[in-house]
N, CA, C and O of each residue as an XYZ file, in Angstrom:
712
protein
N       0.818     -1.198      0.000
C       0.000      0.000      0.000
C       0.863      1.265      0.000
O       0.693      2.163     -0.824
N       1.862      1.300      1.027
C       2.801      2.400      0.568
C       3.159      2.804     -0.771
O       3.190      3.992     -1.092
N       3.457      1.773     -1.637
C       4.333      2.070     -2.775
C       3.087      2.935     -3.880
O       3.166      3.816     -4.736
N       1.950      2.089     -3.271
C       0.862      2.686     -4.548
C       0.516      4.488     -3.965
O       0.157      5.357     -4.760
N       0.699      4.721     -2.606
C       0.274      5.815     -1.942
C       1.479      6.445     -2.545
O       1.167      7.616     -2.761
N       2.874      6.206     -2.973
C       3.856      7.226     -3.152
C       3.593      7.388     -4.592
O       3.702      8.550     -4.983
N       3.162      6.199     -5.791
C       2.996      6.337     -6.941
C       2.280      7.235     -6.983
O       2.892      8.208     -7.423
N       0.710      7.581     -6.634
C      -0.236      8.611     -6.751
C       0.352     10.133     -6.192
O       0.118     11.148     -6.848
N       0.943     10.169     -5.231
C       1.342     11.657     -4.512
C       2.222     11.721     -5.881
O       1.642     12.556     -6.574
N       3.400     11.207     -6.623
C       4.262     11.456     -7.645
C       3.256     11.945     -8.805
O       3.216     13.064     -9.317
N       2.498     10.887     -9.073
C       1.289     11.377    -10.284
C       0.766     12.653     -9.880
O       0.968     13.576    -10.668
N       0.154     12.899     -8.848
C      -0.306     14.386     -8.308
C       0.524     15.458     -8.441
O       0.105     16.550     -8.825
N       1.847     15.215     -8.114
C       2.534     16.445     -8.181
C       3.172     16.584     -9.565
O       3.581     17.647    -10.032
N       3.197     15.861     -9.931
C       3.565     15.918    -11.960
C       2.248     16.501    -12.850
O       2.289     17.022    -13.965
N       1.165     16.266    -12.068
C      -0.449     16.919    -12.303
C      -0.590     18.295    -11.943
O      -1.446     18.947    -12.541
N       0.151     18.874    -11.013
C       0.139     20.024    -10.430
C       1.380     20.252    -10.454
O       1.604     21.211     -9.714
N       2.603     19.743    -11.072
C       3.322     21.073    -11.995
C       2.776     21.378    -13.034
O       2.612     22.554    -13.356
N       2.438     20.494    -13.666
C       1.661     20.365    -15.318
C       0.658     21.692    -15.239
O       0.546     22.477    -16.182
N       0.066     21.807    -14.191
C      -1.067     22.642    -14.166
C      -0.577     24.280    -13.724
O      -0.997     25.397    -14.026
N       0.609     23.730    -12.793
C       0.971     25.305    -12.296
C       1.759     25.984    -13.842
O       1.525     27.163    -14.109
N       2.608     25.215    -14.717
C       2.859     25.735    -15.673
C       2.187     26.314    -16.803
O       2.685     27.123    -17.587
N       1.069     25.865    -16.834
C      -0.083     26.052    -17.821
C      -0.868     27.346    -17.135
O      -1.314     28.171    -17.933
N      -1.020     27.525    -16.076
C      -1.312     28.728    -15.701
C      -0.786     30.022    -15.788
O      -1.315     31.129    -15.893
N       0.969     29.438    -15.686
C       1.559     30.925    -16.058
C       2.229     30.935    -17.484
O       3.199     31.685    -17.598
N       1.846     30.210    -18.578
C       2.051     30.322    -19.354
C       0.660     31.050    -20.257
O       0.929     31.843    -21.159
N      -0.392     30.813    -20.031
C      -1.744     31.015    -20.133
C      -1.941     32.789    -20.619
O      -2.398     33.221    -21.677
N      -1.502     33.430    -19.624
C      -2.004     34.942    -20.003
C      -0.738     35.219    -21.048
O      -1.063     35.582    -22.179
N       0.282     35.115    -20.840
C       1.463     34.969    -21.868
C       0.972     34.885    -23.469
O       1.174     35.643    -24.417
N       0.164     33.499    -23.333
C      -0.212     33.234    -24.685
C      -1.419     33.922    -25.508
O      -1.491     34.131    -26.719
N      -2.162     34.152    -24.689
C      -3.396     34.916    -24.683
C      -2.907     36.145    -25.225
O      -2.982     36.414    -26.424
N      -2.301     37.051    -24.177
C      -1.204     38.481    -24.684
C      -0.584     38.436    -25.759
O      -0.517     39.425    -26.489
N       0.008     37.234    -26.070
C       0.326     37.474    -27.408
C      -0.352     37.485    -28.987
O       0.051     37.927    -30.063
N      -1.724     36.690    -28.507
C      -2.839     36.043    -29.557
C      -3.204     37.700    -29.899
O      -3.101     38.194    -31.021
N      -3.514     38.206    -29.047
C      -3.930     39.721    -28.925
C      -3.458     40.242    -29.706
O      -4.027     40.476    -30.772
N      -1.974     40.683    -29.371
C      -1.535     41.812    -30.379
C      -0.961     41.297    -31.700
O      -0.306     41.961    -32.503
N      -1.273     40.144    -31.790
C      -1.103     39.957    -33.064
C      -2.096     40.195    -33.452
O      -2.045     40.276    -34.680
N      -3.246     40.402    -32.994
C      -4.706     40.760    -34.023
C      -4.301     42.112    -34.493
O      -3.687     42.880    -33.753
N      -4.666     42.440    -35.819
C      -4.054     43.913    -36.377
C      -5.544     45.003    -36.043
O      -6.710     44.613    -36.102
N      -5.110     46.336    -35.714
C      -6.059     47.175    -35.035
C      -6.631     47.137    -36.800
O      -5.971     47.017    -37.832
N      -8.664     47.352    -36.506
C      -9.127     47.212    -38.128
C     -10.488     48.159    -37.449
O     -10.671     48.257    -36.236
N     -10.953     48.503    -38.000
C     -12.696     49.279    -38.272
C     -13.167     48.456    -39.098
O     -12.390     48.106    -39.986
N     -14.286     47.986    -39.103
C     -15.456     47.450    -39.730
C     -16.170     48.607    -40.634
O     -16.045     49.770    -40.251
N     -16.784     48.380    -41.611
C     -17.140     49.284    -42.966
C     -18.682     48.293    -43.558
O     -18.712     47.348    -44.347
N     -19.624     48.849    -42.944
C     -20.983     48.218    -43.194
C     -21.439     48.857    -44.627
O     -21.710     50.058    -44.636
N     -21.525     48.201    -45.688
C     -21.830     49.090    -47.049
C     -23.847     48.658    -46.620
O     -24.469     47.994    -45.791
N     -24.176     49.657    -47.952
C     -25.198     49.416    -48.131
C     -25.874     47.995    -48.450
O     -26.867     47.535    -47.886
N     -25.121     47.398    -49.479
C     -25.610     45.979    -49.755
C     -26.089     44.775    -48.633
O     -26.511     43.623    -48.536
N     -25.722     45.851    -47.954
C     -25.379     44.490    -46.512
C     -24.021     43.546    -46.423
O     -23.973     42.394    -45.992
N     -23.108     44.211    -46.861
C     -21.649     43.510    -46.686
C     -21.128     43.904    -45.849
O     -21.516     45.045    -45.597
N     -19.918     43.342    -44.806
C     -19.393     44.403    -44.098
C     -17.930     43.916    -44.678
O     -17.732     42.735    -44.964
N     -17.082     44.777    -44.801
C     -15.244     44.381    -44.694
C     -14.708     45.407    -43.431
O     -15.164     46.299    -42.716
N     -13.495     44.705    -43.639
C     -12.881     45.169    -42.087
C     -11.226     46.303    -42.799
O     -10.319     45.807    -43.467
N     -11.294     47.619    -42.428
C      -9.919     48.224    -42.753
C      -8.920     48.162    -41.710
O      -8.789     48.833    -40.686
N      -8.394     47.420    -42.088
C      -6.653     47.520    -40.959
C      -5.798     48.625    -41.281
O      -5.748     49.198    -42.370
N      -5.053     48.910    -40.138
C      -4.214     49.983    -39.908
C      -3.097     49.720    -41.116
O      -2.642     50.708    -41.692
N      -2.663     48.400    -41.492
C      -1.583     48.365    -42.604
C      -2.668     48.848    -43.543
O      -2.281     50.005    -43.709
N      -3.653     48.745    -44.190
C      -4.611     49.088    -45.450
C      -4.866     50.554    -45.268
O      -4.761     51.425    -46.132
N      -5.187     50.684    -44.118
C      -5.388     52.569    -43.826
C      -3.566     53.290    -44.316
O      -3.388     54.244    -45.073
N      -2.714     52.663    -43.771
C      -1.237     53.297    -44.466
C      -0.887     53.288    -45.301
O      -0.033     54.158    -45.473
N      -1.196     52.349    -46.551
C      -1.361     52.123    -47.861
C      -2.079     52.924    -48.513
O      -1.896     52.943    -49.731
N      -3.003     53.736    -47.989
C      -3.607     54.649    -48.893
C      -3.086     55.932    -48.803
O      -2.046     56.223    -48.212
N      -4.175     57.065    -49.680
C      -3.838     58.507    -49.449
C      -3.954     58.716    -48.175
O      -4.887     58.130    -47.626
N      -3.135     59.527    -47.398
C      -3.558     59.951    -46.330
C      -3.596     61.609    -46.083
O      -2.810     62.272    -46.759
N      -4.467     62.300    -45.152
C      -4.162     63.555    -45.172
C      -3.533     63.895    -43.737
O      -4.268     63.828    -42.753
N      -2.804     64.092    -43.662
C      -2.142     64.820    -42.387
C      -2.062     66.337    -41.848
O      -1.204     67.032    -42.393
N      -2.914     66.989    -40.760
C      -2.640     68.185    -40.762
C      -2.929     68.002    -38.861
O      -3.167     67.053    -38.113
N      -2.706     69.750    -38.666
C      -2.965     69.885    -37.464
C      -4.528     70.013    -36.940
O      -5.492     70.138    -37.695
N      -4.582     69.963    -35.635
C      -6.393     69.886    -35.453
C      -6.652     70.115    -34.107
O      -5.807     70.191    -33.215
N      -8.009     70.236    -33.985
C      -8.245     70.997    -32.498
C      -9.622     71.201    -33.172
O      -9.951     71.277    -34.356
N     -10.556     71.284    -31.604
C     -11.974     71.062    -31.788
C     -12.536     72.346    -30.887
O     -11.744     73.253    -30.633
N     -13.459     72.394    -30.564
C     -14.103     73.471    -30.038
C     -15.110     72.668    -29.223
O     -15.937     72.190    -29.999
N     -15.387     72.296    -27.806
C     -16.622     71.837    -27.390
C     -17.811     71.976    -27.081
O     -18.350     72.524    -28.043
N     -18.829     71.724    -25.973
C     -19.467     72.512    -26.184
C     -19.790     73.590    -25.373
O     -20.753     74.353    -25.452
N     -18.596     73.554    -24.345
C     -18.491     74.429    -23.412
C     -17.741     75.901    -23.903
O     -17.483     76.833    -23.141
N     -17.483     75.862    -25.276
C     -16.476     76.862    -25.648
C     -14.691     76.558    -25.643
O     -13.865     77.380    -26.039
N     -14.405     75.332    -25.157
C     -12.713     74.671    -24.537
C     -12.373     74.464    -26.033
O     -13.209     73.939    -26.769
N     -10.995     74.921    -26.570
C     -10.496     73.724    -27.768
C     -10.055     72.917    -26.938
O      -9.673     73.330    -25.844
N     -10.003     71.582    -27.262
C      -9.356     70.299    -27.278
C      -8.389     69.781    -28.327
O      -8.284     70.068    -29.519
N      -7.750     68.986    -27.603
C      -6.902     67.946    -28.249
C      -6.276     68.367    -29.479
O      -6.263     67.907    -30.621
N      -5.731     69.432    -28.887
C      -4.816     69.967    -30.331
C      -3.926     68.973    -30.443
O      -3.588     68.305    -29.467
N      -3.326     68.726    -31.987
C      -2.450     67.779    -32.211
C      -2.371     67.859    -33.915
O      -3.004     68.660    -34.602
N      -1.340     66.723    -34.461
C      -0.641     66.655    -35.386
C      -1.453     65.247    -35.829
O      -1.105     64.263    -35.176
N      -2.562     65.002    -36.922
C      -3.315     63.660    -37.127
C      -3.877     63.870    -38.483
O      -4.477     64.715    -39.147
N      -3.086     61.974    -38.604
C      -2.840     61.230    -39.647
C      -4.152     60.529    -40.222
O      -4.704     59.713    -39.484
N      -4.628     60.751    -41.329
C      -5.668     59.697    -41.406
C      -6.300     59.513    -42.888
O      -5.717     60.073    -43.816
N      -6.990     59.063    -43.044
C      -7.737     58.876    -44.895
C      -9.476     59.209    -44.279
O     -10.134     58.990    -43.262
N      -9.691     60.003    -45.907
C     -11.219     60.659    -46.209
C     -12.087     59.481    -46.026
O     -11.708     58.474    -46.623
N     -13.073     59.394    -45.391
C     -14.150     58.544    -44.935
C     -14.650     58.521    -46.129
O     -14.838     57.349    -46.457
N     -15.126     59.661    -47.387
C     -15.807     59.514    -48.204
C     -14.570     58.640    -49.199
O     -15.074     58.180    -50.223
N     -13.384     58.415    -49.078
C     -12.435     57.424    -50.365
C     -12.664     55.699    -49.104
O     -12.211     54.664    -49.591
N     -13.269     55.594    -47.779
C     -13.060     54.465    -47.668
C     -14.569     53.936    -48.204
O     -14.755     52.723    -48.103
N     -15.510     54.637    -48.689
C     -17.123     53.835    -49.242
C     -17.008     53.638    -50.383
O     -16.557     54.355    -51.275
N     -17.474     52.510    -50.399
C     -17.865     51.962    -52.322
C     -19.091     52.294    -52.732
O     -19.520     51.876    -53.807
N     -19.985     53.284    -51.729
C     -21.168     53.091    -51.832
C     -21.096     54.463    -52.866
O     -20.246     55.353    -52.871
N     -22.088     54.328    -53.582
C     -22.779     55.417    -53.916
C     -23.490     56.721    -54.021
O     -23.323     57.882    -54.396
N     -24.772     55.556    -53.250
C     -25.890     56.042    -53.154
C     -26.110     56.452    -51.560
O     -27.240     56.443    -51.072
N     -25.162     56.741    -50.942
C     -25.319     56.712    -49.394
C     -25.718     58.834    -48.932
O     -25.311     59.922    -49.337
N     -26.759     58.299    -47.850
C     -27.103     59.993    -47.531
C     -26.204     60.414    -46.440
O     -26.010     61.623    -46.314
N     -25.445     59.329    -45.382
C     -24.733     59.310    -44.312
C     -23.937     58.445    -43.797
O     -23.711     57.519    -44.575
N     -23.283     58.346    -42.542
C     -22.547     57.287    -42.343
C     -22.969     57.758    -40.926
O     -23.207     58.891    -40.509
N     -22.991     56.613    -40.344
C     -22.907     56.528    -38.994
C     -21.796     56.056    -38.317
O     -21.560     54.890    -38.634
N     -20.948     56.557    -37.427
C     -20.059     56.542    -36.754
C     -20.425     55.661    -35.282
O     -21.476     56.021    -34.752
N     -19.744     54.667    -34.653
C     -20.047     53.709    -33.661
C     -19.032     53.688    -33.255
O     -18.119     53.356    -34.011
N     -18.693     54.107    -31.588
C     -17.198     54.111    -30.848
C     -17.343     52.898    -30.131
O     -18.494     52.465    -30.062
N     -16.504     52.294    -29.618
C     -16.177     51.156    -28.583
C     -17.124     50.609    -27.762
O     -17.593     49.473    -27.696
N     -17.416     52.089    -26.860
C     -18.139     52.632    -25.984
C     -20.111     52.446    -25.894
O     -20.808     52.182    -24.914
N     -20.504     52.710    -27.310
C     -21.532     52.592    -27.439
C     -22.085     53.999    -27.890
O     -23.256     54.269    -28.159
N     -20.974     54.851    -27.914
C     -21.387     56.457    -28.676
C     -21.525     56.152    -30.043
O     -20.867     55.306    -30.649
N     -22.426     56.891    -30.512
C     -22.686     57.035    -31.634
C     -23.369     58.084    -32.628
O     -24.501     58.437    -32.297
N     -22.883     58.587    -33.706
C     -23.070     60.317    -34.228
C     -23.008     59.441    -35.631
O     -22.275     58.482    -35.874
N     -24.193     60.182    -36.644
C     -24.221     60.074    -37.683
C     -23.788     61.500    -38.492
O     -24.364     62.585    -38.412
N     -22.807     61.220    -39.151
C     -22.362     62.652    -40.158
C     -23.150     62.298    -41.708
O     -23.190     61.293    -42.416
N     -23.586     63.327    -41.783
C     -24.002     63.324    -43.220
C     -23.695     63.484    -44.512
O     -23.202     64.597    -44.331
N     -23.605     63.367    -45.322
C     -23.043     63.003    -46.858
C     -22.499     64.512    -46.631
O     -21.402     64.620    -46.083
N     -22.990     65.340    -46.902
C     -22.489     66.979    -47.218
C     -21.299     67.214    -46.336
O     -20.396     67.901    -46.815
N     -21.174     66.795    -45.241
C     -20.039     66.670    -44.208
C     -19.449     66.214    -44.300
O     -18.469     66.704    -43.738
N     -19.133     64.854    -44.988
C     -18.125     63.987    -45.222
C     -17.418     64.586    -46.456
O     -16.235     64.440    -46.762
N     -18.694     65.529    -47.333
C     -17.626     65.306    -48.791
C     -17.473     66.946    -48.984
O     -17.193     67.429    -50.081
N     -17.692     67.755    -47.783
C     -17.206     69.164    -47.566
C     -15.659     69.266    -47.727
O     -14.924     68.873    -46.820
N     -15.139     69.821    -48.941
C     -13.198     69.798    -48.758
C     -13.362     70.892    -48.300
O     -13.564     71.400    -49.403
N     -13.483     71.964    -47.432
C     -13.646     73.631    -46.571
C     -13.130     72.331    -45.081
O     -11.973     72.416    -44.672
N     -13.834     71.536    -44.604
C     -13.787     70.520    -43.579
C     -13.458     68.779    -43.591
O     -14.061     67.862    -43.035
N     -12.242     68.777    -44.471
C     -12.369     67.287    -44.451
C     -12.563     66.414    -43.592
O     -11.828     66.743    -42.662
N     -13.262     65.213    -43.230
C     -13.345     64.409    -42.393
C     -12.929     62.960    -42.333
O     -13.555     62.111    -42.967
N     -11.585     62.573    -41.368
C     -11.440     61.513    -41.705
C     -11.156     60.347    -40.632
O     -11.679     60.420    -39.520
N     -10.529     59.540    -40.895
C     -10.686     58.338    -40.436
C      -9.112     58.370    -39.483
O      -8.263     57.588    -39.910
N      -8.677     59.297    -38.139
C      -7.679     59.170    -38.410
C      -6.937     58.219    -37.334
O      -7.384     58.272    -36.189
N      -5.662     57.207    -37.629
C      -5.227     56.320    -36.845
C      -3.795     56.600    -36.273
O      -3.175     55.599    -35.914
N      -3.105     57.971    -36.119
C      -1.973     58.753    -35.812
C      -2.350     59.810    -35.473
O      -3.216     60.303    -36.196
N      -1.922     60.569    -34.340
C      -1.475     61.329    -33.701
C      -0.708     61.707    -33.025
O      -0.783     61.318    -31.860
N       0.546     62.762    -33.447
C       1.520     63.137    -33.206
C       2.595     62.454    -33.401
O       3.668     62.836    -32.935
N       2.456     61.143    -34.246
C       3.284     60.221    -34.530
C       2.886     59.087    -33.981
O       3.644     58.166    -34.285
N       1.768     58.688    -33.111
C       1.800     57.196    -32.520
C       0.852     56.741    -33.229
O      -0.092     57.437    -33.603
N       0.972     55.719    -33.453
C      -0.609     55.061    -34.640
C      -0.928     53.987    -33.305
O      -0.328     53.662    -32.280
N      -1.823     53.756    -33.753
C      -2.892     53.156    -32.815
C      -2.244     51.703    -33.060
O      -2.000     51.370    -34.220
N      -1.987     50.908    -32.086
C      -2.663     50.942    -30.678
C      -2.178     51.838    -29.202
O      -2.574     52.057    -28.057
N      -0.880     52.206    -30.268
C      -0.463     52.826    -28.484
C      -1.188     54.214    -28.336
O      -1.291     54.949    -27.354
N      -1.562     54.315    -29.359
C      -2.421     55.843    -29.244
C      -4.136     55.143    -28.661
O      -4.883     54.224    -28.995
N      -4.111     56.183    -27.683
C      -5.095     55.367    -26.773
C      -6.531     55.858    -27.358
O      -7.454     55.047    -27.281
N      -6.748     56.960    -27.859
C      -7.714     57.326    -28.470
C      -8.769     56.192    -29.893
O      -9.906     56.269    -30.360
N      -7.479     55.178    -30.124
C      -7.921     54.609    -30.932
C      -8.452     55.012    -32.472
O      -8.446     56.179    -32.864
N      -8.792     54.179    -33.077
C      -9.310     55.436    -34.501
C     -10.128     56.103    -34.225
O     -10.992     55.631    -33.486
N     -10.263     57.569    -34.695
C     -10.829     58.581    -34.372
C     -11.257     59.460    -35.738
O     -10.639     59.708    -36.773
N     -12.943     59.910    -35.139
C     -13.202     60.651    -36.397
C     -12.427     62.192    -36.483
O     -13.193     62.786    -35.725
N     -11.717     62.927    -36.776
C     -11.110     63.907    -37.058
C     -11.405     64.730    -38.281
O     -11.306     64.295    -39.429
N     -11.922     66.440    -37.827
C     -11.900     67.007    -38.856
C     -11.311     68.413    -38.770
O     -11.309     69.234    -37.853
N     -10.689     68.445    -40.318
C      -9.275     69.131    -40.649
C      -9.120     70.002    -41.603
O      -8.559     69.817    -42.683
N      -9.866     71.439    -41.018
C      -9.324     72.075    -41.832
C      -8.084     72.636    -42.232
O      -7.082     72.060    -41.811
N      -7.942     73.551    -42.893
C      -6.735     73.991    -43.474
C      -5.981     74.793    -41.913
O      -4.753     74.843    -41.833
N      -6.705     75.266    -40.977
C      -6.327     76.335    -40.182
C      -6.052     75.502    -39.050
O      -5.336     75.882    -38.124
N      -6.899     73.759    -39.122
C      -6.661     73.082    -38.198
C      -7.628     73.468    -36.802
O      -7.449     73.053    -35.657
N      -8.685     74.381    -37.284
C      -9.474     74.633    -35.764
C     -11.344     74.261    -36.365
O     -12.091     74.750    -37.211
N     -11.408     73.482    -35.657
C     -13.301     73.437    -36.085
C     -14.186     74.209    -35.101
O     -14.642     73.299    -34.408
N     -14.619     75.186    -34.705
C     -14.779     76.038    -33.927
C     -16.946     75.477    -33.838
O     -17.603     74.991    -34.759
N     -17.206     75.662    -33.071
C     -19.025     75.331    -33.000
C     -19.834     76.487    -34.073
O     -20.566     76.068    -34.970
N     -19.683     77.449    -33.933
C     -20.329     78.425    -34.793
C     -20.009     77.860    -36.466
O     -20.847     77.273    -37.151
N     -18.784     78.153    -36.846
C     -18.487     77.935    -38.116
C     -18.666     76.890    -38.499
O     -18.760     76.846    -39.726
N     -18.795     75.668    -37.837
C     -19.094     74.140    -37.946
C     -21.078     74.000    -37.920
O     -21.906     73.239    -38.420
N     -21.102     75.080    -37.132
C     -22.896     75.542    -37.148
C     -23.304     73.895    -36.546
O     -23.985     73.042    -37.114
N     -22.566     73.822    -35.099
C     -22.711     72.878    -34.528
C     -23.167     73.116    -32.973
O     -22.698     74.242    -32.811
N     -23.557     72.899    -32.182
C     -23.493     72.758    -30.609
C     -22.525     72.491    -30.001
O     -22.233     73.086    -28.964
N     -21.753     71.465    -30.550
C     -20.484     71.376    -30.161
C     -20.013     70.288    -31.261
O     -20.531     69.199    -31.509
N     -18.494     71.106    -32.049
C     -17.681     70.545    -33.163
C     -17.382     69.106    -32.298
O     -17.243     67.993    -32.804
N     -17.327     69.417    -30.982
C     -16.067     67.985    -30.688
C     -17.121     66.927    -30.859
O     -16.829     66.025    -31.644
N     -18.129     66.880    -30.351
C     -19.393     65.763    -30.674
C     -18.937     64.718    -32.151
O     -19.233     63.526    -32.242
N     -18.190     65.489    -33.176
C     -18.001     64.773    -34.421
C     -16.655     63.924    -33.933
O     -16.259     62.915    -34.518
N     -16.170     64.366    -33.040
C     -14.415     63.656    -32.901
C     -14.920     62.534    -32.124
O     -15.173     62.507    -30.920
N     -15.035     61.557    -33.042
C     -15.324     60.035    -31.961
C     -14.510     59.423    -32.107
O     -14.075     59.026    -33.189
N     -13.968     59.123    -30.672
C     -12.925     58.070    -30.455
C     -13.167     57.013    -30.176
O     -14.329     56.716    -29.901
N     -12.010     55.944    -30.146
C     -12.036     54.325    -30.495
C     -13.205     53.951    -31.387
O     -14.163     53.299    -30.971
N     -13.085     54.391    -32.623
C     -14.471     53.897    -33.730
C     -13.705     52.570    -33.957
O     -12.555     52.133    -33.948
N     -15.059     52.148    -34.176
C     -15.088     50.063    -34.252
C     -15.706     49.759    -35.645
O     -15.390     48.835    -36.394
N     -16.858     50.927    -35.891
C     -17.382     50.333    -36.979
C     -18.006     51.627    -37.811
O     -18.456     52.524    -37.098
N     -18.072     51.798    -39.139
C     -18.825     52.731    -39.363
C     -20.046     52.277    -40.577
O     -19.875     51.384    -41.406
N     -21.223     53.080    -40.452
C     -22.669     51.811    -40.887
C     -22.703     53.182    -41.849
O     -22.562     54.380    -41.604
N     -22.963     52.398    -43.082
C     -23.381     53.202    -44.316
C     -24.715     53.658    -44.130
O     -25.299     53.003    -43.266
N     -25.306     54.444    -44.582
C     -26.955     54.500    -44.238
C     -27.247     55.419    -46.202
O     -26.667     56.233    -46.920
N     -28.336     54.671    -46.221
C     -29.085     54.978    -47.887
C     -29.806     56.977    -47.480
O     -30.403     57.608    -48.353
C-alpha cells in the first residue's frame, strides 16, 4: 500500500506542476494572440456587406495629415495635435449613401451626413496617428477627425453645438446608411 500511496502523490505532483505551468504560461499566450490581431474598423456598405480596414490598409492609402483641435461645447479647444488619417468619403464603395454613422467602442454614436463627409472647406477623416503614434499605443484609438486647413473646427463655423461631438474616439465600426 505504501508504494501505490507514493505512486499517486508522484502522479499528483507531476499533475500540479503540469497545471501550475499552464497557468503561467496562459495569459502569456493569450497576450500574445492579442496583439497579433491587427487594429481594423469594420465598414458596413449598403448591400449588406461588411469588410474590415486595418491599420496596414489605412497606411497604404492617401492619407491627409494636418494639425487639429476642436471646439466643445463648453467653448474649450481640445486635443490639439498633429493627425494622420484617410477621407471617410475614399473608404465607401457606396454610392448612393445619404450618411454614415459613426459607432465608438463605448456605445457612442453620431451620424455625419453626406455633405459633411464630402465638404473639402472641412475634411473628415478616419484618423489612426497622432503626433506620430498610430494606434494601438495611441489610446484614443481610430478617431473621427476634422481638418481644416487652419486646423481649428470652432461650434459656430461648424454651425454645430459642439464641433467635438463629431471627434469620436475608439471607432469600431462605421454603418453606411441609404
Amino acid at each position: 500500500m505504501a508504494l501505490a500511496e507514493r505512486w499517486n502523490r508522484r502522479k499528483l505532483a507531476r499533475w500540479a506542476f503540469v497545471i501550475l505551468v499552464l497557468a503561467c504560461l496562459l495569459p502569456v499566450v493569450v497576450r500574445t494572440l492579442r496583439s497579433d490581431r491587427e487594429p481594423s474598423v469594420d465598414i458596413e456598405h449598403l448591400d449588406g456587406t461588411t469588410t474590415s480596414i486595418s491599420l496596414r490598409e489605412l497606411n497604404a492609402r492617401n492619407v491627409l495629415e494636418r494639425r487639429g483641435e476642436y471646439e466643445n461645447q463648453y467653448g474649450n479647444w481640445r486635443d490639439p495635435g498633429m493627425y494622420t488619417g484617410v477621407l471617410i468619403s475614399d473608404l465607401l464603395n457606396d454610392d448612393a449613401y445619404s450618411a454614415v454613422e459613426v459607432v465608438a467602442e463605448d456605445g457612442y454614436r453620431v451620424v455625419i451626413d453626406r455633405t459633411r463627409l464630402e465638404d473639402p472647406e472641412y475634411p473628415v477623416v478616419l484618423a489612426f496617428r497622432m503626433d506620430g503614434v498610430d494606434v494601438p499605443q495611441w489610446e484614443d484609438g481610430f478617431r473621427i477627425a476634422v481638418l481644416p486647413e487652419d486646423g481649428r473646427v470652432g461650434n459656430e463655423e461648424y454651425d454645430a453645438v459642439s464641433a467635438g461631438s463629431y471627434w469620436v474616439r475608439n471607432v469600431v465600426r462605421l454603418v453606411v446608411l441609404p
